[in-house]
Structure formats: structure tokens, C-alpha cells
N, C-alpha and C positions, 0 to 999 in steps of 0.2 A: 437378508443382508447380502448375500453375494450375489443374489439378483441385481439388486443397487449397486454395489461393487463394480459387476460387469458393466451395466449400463453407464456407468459413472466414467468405467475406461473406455469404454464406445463415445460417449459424447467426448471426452477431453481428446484421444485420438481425430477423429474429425477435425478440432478446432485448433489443436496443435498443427498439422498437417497447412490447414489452412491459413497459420500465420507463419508457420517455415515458406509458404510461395510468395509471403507477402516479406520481403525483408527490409523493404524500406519502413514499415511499420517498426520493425524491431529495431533500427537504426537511429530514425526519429523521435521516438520517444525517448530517448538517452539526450538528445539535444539539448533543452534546459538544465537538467541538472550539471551535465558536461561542462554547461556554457560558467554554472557558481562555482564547479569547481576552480576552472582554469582561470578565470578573470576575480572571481572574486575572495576565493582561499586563500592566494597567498598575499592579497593584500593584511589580512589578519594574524600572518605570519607570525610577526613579532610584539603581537598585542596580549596584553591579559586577557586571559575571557573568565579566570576564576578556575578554581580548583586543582588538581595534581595534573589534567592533562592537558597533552600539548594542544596547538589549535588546530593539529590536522584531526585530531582525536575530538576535539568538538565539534570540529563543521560538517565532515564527513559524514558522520549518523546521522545530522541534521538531512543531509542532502539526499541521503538515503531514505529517511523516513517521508521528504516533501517528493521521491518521485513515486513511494508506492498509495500515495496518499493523493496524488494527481491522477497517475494511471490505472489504479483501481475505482476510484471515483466514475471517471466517465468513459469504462469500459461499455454500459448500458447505451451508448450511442448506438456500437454494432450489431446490438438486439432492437434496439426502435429498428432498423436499416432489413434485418432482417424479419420483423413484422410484415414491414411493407412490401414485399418480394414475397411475402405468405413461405418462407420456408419456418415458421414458424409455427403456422397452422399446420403443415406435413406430417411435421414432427407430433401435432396434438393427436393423429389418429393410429400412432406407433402403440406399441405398448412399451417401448420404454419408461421408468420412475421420471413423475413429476421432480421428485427431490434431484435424480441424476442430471436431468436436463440444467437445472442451475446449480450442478459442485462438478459437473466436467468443465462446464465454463469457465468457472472457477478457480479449479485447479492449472487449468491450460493457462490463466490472469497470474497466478502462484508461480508456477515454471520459468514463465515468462520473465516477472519482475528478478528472478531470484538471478537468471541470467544475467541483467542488463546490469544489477549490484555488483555481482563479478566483476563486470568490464568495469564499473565506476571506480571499484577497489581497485582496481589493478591498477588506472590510468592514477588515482590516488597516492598510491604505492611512488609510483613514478616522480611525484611532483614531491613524496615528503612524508607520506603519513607511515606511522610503525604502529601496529599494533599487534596481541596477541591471535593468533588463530582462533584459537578458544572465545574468542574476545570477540571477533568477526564472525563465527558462526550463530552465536548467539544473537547477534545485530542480523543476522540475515533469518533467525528464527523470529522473532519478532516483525519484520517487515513481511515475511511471509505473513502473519498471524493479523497480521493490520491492513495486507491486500486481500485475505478471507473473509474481512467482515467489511467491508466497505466496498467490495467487487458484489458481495451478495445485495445488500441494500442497492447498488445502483443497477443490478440486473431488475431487480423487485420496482425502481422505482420506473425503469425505463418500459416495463409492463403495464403501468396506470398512464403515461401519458404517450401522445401521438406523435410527436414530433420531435427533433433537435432540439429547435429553437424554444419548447417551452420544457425540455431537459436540462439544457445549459443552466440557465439561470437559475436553477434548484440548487443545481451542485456550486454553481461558484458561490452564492452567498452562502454555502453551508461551507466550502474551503478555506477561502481568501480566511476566514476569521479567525480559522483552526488554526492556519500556518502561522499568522501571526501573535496568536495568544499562544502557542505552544512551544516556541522556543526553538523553531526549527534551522532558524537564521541564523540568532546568538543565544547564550543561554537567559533564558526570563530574569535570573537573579543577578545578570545589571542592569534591568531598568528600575523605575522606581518601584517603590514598596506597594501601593495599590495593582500595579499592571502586573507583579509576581504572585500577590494573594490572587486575581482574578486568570489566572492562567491554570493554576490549581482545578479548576472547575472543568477544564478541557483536558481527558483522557488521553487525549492526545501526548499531551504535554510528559507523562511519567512512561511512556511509549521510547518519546524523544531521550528522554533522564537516562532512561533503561539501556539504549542502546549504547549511549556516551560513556558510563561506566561498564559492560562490559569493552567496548573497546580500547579504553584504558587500565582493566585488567582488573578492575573496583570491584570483586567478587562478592563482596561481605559485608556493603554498606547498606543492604536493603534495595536500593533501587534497583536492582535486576529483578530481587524477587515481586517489589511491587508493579515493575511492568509486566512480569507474567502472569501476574492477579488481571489485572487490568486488560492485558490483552486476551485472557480466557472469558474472561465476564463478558468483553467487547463481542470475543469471538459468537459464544454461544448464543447471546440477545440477538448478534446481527443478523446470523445464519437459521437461527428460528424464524424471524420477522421475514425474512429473507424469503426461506420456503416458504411462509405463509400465504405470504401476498403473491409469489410467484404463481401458485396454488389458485388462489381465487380471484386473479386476473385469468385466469384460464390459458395457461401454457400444458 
């Protein structure tokens, strides 16, 4: 274990280093969700969306949950990128842990996301939204937990295939579906009574619940604790499957 541990801090140092030089990286990926907030939050300003909170308190977790849920997704690009430059192979004849080489990665995808949340909240804060701290930290514990098993899958899947071009198209049909049976946008339960029962089936979706009642302060309704169920069970399947295949792709 602290063998792993260190190796774990050696990889994620490396790759943190090397997205502090890259800052347009860290700038642009804040771009779309920036763009729902400003243009499209306060058009729902003064609209129901259901329940005790207000609508910066529903869109906001949304918007949080659709950038760790986009940016953890096709992190696996800068690992195809790095296949093909062979520092990939370099690494294979280290004795660093197999398991280290994809949770530094990971971690450094984890830091990352949790920063850009910050800024989202803060520019949030600005336009309207009030929530409790407690309330906020718990929504950023959750989006960390949901960019740890979905940064692990797309490292794992970026390891079976060669290219971009036939990585892309994995992730978007496996996204585009997610965001919109999930509830990421508005809440599922105002559209009709079928499209709320089949939203149910995407984990996603009590991820999304979870974060919206704590950041309206909803301690005691169950959906905090059923998204921590749900993002543990996520977590541990993803990050097994994760290593697995990272493992027997030969990293």
C-alpha cells in the first residue's frame, strides 16, 4: 500500500504539473457549462421547476454534474495521444503500480474538475444562487465521486482502441443519453410520467437528485443518502473494471 500510495503521488504530480503549463486547457473546459449558466439560468429564473428550491439551486448541480460527466468521460483522448508518442510504453518498463499509473491520472481529472466547480460556483454566486456550504461541499463530493469512475472507464476504454476518431463516438452515444434521461437540464419529474419512470434506470440521475437537495439544504429526505449509495457502487464497479482492463491492455 504505500508503495501504491507513492507511486499514485508520482503519477498524479507529473500530470498535474503538466496541466498547470497547459492553462488554456483549464480555461476551456469551463466554456460550455459557463456558456448554461450565463445564457441559460436565468432565463428559468422565475419559473417552477418543483420542489422547495430555488432554480439557481436546480440548475446549478445540474450543470455541475453535465461538466464532470463530459470532462471525465473523454479524458481517455490524452491517453490514446500519449500511446502514440510511446510514452506510454516508457512507462510500461518502470516499476511503477499498474493500478498507480491509472488513480494518478485520475486523481490529477479529480483536482482538476473540483477546481473548475469552484469557479462555476463562485461566477453562480454572482448571478443569484444561495446555498448552504455544507450543501456545496457535499455536491462537489459527489462530482468528484462521479469524475472517479467515469475518468477510470475512459482511461480503460482509451487503452482497447487506437484512435480518437473511433473513441469519440463510444463516449458520445454512451453521454448525450445519460444527460438527457438524467435530469441534468430540468428536473425528470416535469416531463411526462414514462420519460420520469425511464430515467430511474440511469444512475446518473439520483447523482443529479443528490446533489440538488444537498445544495438546497434537503438533509433528511433520503436522496443525499441514496446518491452516496449509488456513487459508491458506481465508484467501486468503475475503478475495478477500470484497473482491470487497464491491466490487460497492457499499460
Amino acid at each position: 500500500m504505500p508503495h501504491l500510495v507513492a507511486d499514485t503521488a508520482l503519477i498524479f504530480g507529473r500530470y498535474a504539473r503538466q496541466t498547470l503549463r497547459s492553462k488554456p486547457a483549464l480555461i476551456f473546459g469551463m466554456v460550455q457549462p459557463l456558456l448554461f449558466l450565463v445564457f441559460f439560468g436565468p432565463l428559468l429564473t422565475d419559473l417552477p421547476l418543483g420542489g422547495r428550491a430555488s432554480s439557481w439551486q436546480t440548475i446549478v448541480p445540474g450543470i455541475l454534474v453535465q461538466l464532470g460527466l463530459f470532462s471525465a468521460s473523454f479524458t481517455g483522448i490524452g491517453l490514446i495521444l500519449e500511446r502514440r508518442t510511446g510514452v506510454v510504453e516508457r512507462m510500461r518498463v518502470t516499476p511503477v503500480s499498474r493500478l498507480a499509473l491509472l488513480m494518478g491520472r485520475v486523481l490529477k481529472d479529480v483536482v482538476q474538475l473540483l477546481w473548475q466547480s469552484l469557479v462555476l460556483v463562485g461566477v453562480a454566486v454572482a448571478l443569484g444562487l444561495r446555498a448552504p456550504v455544507l450543501g456545496v461541499a457535499i455536491g462537489f463530493v459527489f462530482v468528484g465521486a462521479l469524475t472517479i469512475s467515469l475518468a477510470s472507464l475512459s482511461y480503460a476504454l482509451a487503452m482497447r482502441v487506437s484512435s480518437p476518431q473511433g473513441f469519440a463516438p463510444v463516449i458520445n452515444s454512451i453521454t448525450m443519453p445519460a444527460i438527457l434521461l438524467s435530469g441534468i437540464l430540468l428536473p425528470m419529474s416535469l416531463g411526462p410520467r414514462w420519460l420520469d419512470i425511464a430515467s430511474h434506470f440511469v444512475p446518473f440521475r439520483y447523482l443529479v437528485d443528490g446533489v440538488r437537495a444537498a445544495f438546497a439544504g434537503e438533509y433528511g429526505d433520503g436522496k443525499i443518502a441514496l446518491a452516496a449509495l449509488v456513487a459508491t457502487a458506481l465508484g467501486v464497479v468503475a475503478v475495478t473494471l477500470g484497473a482491470r482492463l487497464f491491466r490487460q491492455a497492457g499499460a
